[in-house]
C-alpha positions as CSV (number, residue, x, y, z in Angstrom):
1,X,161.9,166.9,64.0
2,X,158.9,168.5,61.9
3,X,160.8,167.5,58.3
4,X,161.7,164.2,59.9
5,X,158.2,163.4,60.8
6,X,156.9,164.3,57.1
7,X,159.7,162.0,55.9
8,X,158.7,158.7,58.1
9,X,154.9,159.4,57.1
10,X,155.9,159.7,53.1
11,X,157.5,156.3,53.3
12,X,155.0,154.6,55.3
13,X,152.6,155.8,52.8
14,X,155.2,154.8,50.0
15,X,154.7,151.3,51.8
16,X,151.1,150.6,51.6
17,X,150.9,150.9,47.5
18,X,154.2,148.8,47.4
19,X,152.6,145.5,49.3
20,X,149.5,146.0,48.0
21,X,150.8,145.7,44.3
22,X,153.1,142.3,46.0
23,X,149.4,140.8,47.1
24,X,147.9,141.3,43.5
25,X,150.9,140.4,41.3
26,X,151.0,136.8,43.7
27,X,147.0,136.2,43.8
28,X,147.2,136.4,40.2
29,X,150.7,134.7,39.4
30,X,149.6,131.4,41.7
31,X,146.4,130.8,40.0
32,X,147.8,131.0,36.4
33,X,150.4,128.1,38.2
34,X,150.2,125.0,36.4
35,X,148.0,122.3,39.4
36,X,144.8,122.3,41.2
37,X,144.8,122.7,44.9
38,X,141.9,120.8,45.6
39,X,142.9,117.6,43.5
40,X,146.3,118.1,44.8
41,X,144.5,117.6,48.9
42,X,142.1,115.0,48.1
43,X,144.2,113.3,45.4
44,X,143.2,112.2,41.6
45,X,140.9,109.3,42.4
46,X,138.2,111.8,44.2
47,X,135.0,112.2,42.5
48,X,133.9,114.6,41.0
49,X,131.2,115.6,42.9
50,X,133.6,115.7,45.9
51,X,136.1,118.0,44.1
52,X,133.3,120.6,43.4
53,X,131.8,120.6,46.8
54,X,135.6,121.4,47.9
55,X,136.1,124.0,45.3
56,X,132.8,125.7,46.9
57,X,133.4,125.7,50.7
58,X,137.0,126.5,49.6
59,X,135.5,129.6,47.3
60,X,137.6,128.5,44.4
61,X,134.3,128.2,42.2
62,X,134.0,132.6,42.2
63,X,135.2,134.4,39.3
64,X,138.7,135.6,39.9
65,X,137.6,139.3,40.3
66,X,135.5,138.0,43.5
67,X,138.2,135.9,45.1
68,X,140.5,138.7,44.7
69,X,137.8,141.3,46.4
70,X,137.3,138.7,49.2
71,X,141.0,137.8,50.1
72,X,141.6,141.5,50.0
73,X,139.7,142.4,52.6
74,X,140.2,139.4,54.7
75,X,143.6,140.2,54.7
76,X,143.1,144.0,55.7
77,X,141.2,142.4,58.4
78,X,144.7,140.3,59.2
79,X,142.9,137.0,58.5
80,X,145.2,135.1,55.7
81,X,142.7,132.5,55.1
82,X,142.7,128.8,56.3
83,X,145.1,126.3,54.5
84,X,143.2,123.9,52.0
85,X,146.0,121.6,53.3
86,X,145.6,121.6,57.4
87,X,142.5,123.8,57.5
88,X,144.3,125.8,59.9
89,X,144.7,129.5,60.0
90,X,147.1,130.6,57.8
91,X,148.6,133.0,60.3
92,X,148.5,130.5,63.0
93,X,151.1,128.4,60.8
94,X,153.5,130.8,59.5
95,X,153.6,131.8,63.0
96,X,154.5,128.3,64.1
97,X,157.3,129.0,61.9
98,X,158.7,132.7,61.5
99,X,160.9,132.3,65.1
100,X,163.0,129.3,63.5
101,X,163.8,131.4,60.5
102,X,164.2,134.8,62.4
103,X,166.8,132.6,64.7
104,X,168.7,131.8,61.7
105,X,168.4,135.1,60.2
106,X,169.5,136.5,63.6
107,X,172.6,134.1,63.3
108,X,173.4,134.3,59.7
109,X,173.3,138.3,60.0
110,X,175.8,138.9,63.1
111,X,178.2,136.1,60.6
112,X,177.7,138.4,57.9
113,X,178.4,141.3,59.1
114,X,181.1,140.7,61.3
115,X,183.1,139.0,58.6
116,X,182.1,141.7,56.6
117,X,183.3,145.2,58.6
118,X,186.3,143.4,59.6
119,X,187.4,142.2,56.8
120,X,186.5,145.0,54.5
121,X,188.5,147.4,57.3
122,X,191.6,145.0,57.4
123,X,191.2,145.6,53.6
124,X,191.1,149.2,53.4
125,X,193.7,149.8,56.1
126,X,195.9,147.1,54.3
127,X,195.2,148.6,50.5
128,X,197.4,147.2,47.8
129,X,198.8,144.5,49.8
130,X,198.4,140.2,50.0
131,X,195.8,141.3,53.1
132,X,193.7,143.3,50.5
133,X,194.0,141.0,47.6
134,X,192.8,138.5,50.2
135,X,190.0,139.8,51.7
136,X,188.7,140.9,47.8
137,X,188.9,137.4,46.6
138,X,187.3,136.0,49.5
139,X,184.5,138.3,49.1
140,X,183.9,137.6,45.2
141,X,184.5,133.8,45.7
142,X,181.7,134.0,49.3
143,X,179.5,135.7,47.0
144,X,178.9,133.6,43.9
145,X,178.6,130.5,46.4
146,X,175.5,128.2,45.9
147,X,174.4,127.7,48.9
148,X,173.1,124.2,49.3
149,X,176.4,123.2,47.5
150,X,178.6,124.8,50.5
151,X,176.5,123.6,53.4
152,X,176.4,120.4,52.3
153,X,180.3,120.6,52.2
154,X,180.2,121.9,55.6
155,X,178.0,119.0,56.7
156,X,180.4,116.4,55.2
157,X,183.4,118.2,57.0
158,X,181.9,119.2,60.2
159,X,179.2,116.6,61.1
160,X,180.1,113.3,58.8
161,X,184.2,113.4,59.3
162,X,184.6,115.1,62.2
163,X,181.4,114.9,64.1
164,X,181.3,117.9,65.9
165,X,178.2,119.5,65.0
166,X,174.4,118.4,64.5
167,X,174.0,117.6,60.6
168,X,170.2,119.0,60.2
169,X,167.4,120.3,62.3
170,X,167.1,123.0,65.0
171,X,167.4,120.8,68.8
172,X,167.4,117.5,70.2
173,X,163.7,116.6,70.2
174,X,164.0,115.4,73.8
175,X,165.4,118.9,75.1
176,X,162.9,121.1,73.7
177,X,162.5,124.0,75.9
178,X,159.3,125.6,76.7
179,X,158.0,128.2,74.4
180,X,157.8,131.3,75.0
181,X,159.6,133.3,72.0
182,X,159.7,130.7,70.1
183,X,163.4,131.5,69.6
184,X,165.3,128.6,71.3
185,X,168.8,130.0,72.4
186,X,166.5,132.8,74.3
187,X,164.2,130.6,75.4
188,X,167.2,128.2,77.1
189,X,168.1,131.3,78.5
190,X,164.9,132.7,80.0
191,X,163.9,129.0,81.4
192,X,167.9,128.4,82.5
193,X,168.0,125.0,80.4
194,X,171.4,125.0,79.6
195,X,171.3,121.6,78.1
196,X,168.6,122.9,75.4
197,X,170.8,126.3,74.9
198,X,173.9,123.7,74.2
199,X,171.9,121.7,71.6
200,X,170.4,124.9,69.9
201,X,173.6,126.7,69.3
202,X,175.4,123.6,68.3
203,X,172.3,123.1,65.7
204,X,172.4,126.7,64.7
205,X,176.6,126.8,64.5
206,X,176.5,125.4,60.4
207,X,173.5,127.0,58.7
208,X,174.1,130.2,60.1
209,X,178.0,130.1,58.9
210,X,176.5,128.9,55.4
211,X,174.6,131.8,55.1
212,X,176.8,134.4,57.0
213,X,179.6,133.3,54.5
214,X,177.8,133.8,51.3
215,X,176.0,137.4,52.7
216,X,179.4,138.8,54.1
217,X,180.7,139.2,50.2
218,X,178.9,142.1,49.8
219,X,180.0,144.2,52.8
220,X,183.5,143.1,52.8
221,X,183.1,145.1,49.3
222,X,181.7,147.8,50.6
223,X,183.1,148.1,53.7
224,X,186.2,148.4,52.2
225,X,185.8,150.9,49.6
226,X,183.8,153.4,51.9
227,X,186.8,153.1,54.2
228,X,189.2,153.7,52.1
229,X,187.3,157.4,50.7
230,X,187.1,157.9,54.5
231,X,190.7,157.3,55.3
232,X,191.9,159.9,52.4
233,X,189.8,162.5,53.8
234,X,191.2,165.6,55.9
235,X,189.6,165.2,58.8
236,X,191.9,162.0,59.1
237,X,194.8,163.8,58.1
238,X,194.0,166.1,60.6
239,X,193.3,163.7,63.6
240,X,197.0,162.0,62.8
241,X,198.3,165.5,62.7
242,X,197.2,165.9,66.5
243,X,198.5,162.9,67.5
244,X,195.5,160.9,68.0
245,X,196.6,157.4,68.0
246,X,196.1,154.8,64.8
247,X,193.6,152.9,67.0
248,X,191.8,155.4,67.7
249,X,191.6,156.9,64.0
250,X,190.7,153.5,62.6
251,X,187.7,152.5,65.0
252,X,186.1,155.9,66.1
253,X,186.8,158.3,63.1
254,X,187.1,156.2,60.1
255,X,184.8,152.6,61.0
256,X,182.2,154.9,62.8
257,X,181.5,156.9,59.4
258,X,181.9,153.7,57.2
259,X,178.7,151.8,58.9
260,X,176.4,154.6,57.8
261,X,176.2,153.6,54.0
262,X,175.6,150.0,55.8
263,X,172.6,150.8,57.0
264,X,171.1,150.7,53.7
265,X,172.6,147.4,52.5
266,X,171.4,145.9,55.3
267,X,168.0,146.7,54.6
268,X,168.6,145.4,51.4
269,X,170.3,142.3,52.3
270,X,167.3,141.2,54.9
271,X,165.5,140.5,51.1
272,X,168.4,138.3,50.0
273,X,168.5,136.7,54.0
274,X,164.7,135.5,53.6
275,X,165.5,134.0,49.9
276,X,169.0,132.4,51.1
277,X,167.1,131.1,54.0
278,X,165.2,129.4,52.0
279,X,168.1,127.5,50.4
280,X,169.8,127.0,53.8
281,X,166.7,125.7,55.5
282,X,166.0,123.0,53.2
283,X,169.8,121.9,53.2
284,X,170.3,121.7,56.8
285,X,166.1,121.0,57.1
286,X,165.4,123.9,59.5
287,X,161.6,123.9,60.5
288,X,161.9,127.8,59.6
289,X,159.4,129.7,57.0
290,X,161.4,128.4,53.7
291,X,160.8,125.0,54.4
292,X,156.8,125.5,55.3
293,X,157.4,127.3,51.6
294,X,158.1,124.7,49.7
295,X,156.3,122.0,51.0
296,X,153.1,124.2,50.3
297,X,154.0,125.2,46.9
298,X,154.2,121.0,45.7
299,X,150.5,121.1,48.0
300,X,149.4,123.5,45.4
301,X,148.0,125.4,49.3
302,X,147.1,129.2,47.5
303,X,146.4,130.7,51.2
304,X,149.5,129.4,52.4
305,X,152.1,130.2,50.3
306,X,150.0,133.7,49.8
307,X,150.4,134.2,53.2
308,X,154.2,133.3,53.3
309,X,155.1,135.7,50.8
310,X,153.0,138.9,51.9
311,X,154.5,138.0,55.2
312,X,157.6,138.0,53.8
313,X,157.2,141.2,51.8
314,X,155.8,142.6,54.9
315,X,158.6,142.0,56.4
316,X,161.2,143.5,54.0
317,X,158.9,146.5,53.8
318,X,159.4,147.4,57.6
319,X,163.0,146.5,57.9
320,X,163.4,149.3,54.8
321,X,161.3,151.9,56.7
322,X,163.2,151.7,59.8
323,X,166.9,151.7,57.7
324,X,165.3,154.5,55.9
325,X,164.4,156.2,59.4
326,X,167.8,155.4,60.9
327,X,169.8,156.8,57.9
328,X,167.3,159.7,58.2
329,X,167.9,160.0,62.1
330,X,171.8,159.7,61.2
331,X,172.5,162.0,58.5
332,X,169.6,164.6,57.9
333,X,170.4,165.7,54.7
334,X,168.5,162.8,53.1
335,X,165.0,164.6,54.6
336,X,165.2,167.3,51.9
């Protein structure tokens, strides 16, 4: 326990340089963008006097070095500033938001990695047949999808010809249920309005699949190799020696050691989730944190999309501390 201890705190401590170099490289990156925030909120024709009484309450008229110092600290102190869009709280708003795309994230992942072991399993068990051959090239081809291109092609099949799924958004407006994750299958559930849990899955049934698709390349890929360096090792000989049944090897001995070296990918895919997310959002327009990105960004809103993306790399820094814990919980050599 003692060396697992010293491991959790050296990555936690690994953490805090990591998203503190992510807030400096975006405070800097966004103000050498191209735009002015206030003109881009109050619109060319403002005066000029109005445009520098803005750029004062908003503290845009400091030298860098100072704006830095101050949104530093404010965020230490969790406040991410107020929007020069909305005037809202930053947090507040991405807030509003995160449950949509944690739904889909949620969603996309469970596609992903179902279609993923499975078919990287069928692939290793099958090796050198049409079974692998098939499960490879559906991997490389899921993989190098673009994703607004497929969902679209999803939308024409499954909601324009065939009309049996929702083309965009996240529910029928009318069957909102009341909030209280903020997720709204669980929500349905917790309030028992089937109707609502109906429209959400149905809504969450194409972007999900978009996403799951293109993510599951990379596991069928490794799924498949790992199992097949399981399946030629002795302890598998040994287990069909005794007797033990095919089943029984397959699921417990060979799929049971293959989803360690997953653990890590999946950290590493929740990265690629929250960019792909993006893509899918705007495609199927989900109210999720992508969309609120990229209607800030044409706003020109520093505090928002700030916000968004230290949320975001947040985010990605404590999913890869608690893979790194698991893997460490699962296979202690990796403490030394």
């Amino acid at each position: 326990m003692a060396s697992l201890r010293a491991f959790i705190i050296s990555r936690v401590l690994l953490t805090i340089p990591m998203i503190f170099i992510l807030l400096t490289i975006v405070f800097y990156v966004l103000r050498m963008m191209p735009g002015d925030p206030v003109i881009a909120m109050l619109g060319e024709k403002a005066s000029p006097k109005l445009i520098e009484e803005m750029r004062i309450k908003l503290g845009l008229n400091k030298p860098l070095l100072y704006q830095y110092i101050d949104y530093v600290t404010n965020v230490l102190r969790g406040n991410f500033g107020l929007s020069t869009w909305t005037r809202r709280p930053v947090l507040d708003e991405i807030l509003d938001r995160f449950p949509a795309t944690l739904e889909l994230a949620i969603a996309a992942t469970i596609v992903s990695i179902g279609i993923g072991i499975i078919g990287g399993a069928l692939a290793a068990y099958r090796e050198k047949t049409i079974v692998d051959l098939a499960f490879r090239l559906f991997g490389i081809i899921s993989y190098s999808l673009f994703i607004p291109w497929f969902g679209m092609i999803l939308q024409m099949i499954f909601s324009v010809h065939l009309r049996l799924l929702p083309l965009s958004g996240r529910i029928d407006p009318l069957l909102r249920p009341k909030r209280i994750t903020g997720l709204y299958v669980l929500d349905s559930l917790l309030t028992g309005n089937f109707k609502a849990l109906s429209s959400a899955i149905s809504h969450l049934i194409l972007p999900s699949i978009t996403l799951g698709i293109v993510l599951s390349g990379i596991y069928i890929r490794l799924t498949r190799n790992s199992m097949i360096e399981i399946l030629r090792q002795d302890f598998i000989t040994a287990a069909r020696a005794r007797g033990v049944s095919e089943n029984t090897v397959l699921v417990r001995h060979a799929l049971k050691n293959t989803l360690i070296p997953l653990l890590t990918m999946m950290g590493l895919q929740f990265a690629l989730l929250l960019g792909g997310a993006v893509l899918t959002e705007t495609t199927f327009s989900w109210p999720g944190m992508g969309t609120f990105l990229l209607e800030r960004i044409d706003y020109r809103d520093f505090p928002a999309i700030q916000g968004t993306i230290i949320f975001y790399g947040i985010l990605v820094a404590l999913v890869s501390l608690i893979v790194d814990v698991l893997y460490a919980y699962i296979d202690p050599r990796i403490r030394y």
